[in-house]
C-alpha positions as CSV (number, residue, x, y, z in Angstrom):
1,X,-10.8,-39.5,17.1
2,X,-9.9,-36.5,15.0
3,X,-6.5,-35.9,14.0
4,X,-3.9,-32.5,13.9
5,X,-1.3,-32.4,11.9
6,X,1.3,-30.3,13.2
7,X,4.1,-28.7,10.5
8,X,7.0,-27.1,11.4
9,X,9.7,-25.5,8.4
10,X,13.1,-26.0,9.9
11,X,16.1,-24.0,9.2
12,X,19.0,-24.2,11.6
13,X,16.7,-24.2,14.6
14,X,18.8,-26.9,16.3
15,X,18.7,-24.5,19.4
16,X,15.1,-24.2,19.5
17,X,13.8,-27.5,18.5
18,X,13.7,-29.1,22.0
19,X,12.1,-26.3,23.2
20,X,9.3,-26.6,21.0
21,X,9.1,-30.3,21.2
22,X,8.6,-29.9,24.5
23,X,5.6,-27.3,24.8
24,X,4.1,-29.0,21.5
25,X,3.7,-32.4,23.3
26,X,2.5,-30.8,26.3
27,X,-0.4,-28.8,24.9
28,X,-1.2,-32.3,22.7
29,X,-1.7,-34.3,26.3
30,X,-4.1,-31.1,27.0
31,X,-6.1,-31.8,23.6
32,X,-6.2,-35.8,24.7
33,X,-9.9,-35.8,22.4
34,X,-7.4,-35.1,19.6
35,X,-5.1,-37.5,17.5
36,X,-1.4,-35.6,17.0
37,X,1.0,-36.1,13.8
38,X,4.3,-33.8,13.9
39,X,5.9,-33.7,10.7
40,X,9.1,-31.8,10.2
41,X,10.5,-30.1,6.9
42,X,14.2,-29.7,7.6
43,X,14.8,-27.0,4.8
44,X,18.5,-28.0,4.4
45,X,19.6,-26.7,7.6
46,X,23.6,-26.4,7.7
47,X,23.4,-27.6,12.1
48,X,22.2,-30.3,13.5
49,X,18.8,-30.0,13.2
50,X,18.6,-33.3,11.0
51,X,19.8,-35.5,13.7
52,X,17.7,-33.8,16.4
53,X,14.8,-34.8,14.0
54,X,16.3,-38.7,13.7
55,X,16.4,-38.9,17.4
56,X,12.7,-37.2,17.9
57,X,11.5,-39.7,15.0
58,X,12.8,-42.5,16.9
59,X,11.6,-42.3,20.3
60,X,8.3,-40.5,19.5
61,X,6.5,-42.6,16.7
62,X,3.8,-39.5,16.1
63,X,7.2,-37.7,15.0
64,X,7.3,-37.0,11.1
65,X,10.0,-35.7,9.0
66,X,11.1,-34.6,5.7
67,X,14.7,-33.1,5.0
68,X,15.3,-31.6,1.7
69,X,18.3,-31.8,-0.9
70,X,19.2,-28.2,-0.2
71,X,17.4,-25.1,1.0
72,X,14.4,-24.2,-0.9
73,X,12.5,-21.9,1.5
74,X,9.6,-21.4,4.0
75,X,7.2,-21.0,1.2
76,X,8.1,-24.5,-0.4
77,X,8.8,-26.5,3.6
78,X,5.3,-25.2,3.9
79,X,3.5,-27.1,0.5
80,X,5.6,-30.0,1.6
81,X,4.5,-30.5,5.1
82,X,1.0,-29.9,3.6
83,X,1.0,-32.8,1.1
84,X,2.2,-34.9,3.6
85,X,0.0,-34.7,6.7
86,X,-3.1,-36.8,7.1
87,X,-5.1,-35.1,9.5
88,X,-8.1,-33.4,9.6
89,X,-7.0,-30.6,10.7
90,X,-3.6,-29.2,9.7
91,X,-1.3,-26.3,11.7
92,X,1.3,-24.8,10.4
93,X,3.8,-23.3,12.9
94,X,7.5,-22.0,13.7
95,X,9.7,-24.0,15.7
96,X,11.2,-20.3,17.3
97,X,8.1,-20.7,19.7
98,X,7.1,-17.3,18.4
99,X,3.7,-19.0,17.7
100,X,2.3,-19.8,21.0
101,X,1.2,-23.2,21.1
102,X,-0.4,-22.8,24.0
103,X,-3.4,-21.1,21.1
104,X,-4.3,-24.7,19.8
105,X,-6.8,-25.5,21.9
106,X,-8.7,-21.8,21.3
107,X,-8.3,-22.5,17.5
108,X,-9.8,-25.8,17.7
109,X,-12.7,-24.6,19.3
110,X,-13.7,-22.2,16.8
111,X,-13.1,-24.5,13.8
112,X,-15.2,-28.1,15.9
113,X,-17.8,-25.5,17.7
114,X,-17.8,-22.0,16.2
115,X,-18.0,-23.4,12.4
116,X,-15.0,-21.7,11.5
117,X,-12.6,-23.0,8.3
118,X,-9.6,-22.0,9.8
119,X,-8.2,-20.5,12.7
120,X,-5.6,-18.0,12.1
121,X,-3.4,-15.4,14.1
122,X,-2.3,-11.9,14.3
123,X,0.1,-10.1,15.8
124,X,-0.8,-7.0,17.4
125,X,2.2,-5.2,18.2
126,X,5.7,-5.6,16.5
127,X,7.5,-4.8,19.8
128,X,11.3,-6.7,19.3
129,X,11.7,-5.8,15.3
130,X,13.8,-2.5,14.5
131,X,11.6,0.5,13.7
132,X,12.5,0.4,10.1
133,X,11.5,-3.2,9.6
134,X,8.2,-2.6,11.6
135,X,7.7,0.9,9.1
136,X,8.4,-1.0,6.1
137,X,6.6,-4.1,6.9
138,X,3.2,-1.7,7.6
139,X,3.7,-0.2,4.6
140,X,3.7,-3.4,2.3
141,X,0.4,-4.2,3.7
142,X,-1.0,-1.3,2.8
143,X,0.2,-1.0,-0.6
144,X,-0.6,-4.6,-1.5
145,X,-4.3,-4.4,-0.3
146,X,-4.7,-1.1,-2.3
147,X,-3.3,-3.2,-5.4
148,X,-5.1,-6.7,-5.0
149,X,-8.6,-7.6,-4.5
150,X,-7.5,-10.8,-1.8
151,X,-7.2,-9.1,1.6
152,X,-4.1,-9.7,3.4
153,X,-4.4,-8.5,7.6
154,X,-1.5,-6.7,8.9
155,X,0.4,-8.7,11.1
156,X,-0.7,-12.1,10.0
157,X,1.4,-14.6,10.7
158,X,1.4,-18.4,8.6
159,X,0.2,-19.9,12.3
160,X,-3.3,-21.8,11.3
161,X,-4.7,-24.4,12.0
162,X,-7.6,-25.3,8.6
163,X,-9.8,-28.1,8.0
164,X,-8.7,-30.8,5.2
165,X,-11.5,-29.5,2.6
166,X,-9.1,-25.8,3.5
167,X,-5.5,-27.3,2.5
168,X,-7.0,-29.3,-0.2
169,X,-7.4,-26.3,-1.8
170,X,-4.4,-24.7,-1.1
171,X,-2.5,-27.6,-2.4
172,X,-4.3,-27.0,-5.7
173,X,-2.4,-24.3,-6.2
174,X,0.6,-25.5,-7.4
175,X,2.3,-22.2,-8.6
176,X,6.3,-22.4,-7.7
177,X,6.6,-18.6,-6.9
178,X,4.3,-19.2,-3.8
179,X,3.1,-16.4,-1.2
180,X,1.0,-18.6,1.3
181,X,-0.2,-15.5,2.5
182,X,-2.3,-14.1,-0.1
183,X,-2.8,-17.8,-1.5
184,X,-4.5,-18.8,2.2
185,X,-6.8,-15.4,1.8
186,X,-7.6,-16.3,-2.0
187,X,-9.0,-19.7,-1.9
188,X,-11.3,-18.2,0.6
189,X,-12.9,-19.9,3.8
190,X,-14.2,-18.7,6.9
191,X,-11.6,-17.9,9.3
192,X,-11.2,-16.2,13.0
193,X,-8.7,-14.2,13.6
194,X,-7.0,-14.7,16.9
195,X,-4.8,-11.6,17.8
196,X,-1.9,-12.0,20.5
197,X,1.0,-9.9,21.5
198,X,4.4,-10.3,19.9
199,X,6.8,-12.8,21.2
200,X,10.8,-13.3,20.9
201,X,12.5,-16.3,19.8
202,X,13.3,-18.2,22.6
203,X,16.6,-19.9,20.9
204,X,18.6,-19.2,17.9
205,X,18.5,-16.5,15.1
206,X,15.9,-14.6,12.5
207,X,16.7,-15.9,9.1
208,X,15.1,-13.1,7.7
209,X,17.0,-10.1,6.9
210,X,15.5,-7.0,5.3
211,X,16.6,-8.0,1.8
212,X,14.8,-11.3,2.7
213,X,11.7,-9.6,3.8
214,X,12.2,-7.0,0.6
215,X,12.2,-9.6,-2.0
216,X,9.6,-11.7,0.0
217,X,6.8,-8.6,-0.2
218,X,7.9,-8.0,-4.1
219,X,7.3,-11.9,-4.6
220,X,3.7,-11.3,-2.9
221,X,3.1,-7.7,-5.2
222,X,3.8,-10.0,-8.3
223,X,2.1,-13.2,-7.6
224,X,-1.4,-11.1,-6.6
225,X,-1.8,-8.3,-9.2
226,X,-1.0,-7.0,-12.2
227,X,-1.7,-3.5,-10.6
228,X,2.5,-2.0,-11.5
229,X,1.7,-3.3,-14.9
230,X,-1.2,-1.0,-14.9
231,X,0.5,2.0,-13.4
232,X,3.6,1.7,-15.5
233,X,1.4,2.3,-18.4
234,X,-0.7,4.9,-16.5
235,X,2.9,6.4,-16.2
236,X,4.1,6.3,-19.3
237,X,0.8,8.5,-20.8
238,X,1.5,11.0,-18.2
239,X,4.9,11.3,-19.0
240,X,4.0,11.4,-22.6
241,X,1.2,14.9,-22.1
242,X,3.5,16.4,-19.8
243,X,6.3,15.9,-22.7
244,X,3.8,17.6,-25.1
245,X,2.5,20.2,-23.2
246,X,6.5,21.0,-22.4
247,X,7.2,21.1,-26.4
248,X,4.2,23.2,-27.0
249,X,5.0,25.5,-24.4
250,X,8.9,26.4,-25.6
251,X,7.4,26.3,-29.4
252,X,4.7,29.2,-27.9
253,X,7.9,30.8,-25.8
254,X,10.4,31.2,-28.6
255,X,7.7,32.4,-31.4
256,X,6.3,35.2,-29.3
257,X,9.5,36.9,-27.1
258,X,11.7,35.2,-29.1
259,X,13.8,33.5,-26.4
260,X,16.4,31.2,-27.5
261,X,15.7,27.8,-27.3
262,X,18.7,27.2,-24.0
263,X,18.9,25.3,-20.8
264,X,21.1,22.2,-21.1
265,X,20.6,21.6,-17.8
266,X,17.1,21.3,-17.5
267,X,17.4,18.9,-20.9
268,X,20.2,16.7,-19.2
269,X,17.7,16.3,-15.8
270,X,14.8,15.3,-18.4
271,X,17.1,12.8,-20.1
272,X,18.2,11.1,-16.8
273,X,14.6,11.3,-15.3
274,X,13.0,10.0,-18.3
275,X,15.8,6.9,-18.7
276,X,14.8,5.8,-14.8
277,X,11.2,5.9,-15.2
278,X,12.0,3.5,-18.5
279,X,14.2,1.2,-16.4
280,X,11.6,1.2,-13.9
281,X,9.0,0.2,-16.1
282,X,10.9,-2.7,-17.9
283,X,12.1,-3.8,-14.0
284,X,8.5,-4.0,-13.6
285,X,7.5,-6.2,-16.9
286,X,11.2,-8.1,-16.2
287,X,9.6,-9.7,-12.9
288,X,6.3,-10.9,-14.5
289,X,7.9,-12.1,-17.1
290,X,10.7,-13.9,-15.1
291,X,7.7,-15.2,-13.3
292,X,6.0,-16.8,-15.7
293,X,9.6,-18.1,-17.8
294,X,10.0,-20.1,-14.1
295,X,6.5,-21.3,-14.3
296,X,6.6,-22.6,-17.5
297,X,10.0,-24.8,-16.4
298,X,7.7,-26.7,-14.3
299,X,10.6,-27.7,-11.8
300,X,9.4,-29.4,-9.3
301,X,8.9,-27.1,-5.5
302,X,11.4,-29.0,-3.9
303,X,13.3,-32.2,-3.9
304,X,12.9,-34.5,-0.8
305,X,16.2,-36.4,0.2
306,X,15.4,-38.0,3.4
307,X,12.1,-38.9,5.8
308,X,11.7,-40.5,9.0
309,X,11.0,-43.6,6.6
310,X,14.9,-44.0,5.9
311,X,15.7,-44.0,9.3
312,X,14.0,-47.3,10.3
């Protein structure tokens, strides 16, 4: 009998929890060929979704669950569901049941009969975000795929469900600044896209705010190409031969009419425009090389504190 692993990341989703316990078991006596293995990552949640995960552990025994130290994101509750499951197939999904369970079966199929890798969704509207999050967030995906090479679909979502030789591979990439999407496209893999229509939470609140999502896309800009490196230096030329050109043109001016060599203004807007584009450029090489200085720390992703182990 083949075995799922099912991960959940869990931040203050003590409202939403027994909701998706419920539909998650119900959809796993549906898929009775199948083996199930829930494991938990409580990403330091300030409610009570740590003792919601005790009790779960105790009267369910396919209930897993890690709790970490403090809160060190989606991206690193992710990596540690993924070392810990041990089936052969691994999902990773919300617990704000805005990934429909109910596609598990479909997904599956196409990895056991279809000879897909992995199984991933899409959403095909946005309908519930604000506009300007919705705007923003099509933008990013258009910018980074112009950038990168590693194709990232609009709307993906980290619901998946990939074979073991799939996560293997994602867990060699052991980078601490981790975007799972563009890491997921990267190693490679077959995969089916399954598209469905946009669903609400059904307890609780969004944890991600735009500055959230804002630092979240830079994160993915930096960690997949080196393409603002590139056009800070393309910028920089530009900048440079338009400066020349200006010179030569004032140098041409004042020799043949004479003109007086005036407009403070115009040399004060130069100065500011100029000291931006400079700032720009070293914001740019400051977050590749703040990057790489936290690489080189080697810290470890996160820092377990508890498992369903300890409460035995």
């Amino acid at each position: 009998m083949k075995r799922i692993t099912i991960i959940v990341p869990c931040y203050n989703e003590q409202e939403a929890l027994p909701f998706f316990y419920k539909e998650i078991t119900r959809v796993a006596e549906e898929m009775s060929e199948c083996e199930f293995e829930f494991v938990f990552v409580n990403d330091g949640s300030k409610d009570s979704t740590l003792d919601i995960l005790r009790d779960l552990s105790k009267k369910d025994e396919r209930v897993r669950y890690i709790s970490f130290s403090r809160n060190f994101g989606k991206e690193s509750a992710m990596y540690a569901g993924l070392e810990t499951s041990s089936g052969d197939y691994v999902a990773i999904m919300d617990a704000d049941m805005q990934d429909p369970p109910d596609l598990l079966p479909e997904m599956y199929k196409a990895i056991t009969k279809e000879g897909y890798d992995c199984a991933a969704t899409r959403r095909t509207t946005r309908q519930g975000e604000p506009p300007i999050r919705s705007f923003f967030a099509r933008c990013f995906y258009k910018l980074v795929n112009k950038m990168t090479s590693v194709e990232i679909v609009d709307g993906a979502r980290d619901f998946r469900l990939m074979t073991r030789q799939m996560v293997d591979s994602v867990l060699s990439m052991s980078e601490r600044n981790r975007f799972s999407k563009g890491i997921f496209s990267w190693v490679g893999y077959k995969t089916k896209w399954l598209e469905y229509v946009n669903r609400e939470r059904v307890a609780g609140e969004t944890k991600w705010n735009f500055w959230k999502l804002f630092l979240y896309s830079i994160e993915g800009i930096v960690a997949f190409t080196t393409a603002p490196l590139a056009l800070a230096s393309v910028v920089g030329f530009i900048l440079f031969l338009a400066a020349c050109v200006y010179g030569l043109f004032i140098i041409i001016k004042t020799l043949i009419w004479g003109d007086p060599v005036t407009g403070f203004p115009t040399l004060a807007c130069l100065v500011v425009f100029i000291g931006g584009i400079q700032l720009l450029v070293m914001g740019i090489m400051g977050q590749y090389l703040a990057k790489a200085y936290l690489e080189t720390k080697n810290r470890p992703i996160y820092i377990v504190k508890e498992t369903e182990k300890d409460n035995k």
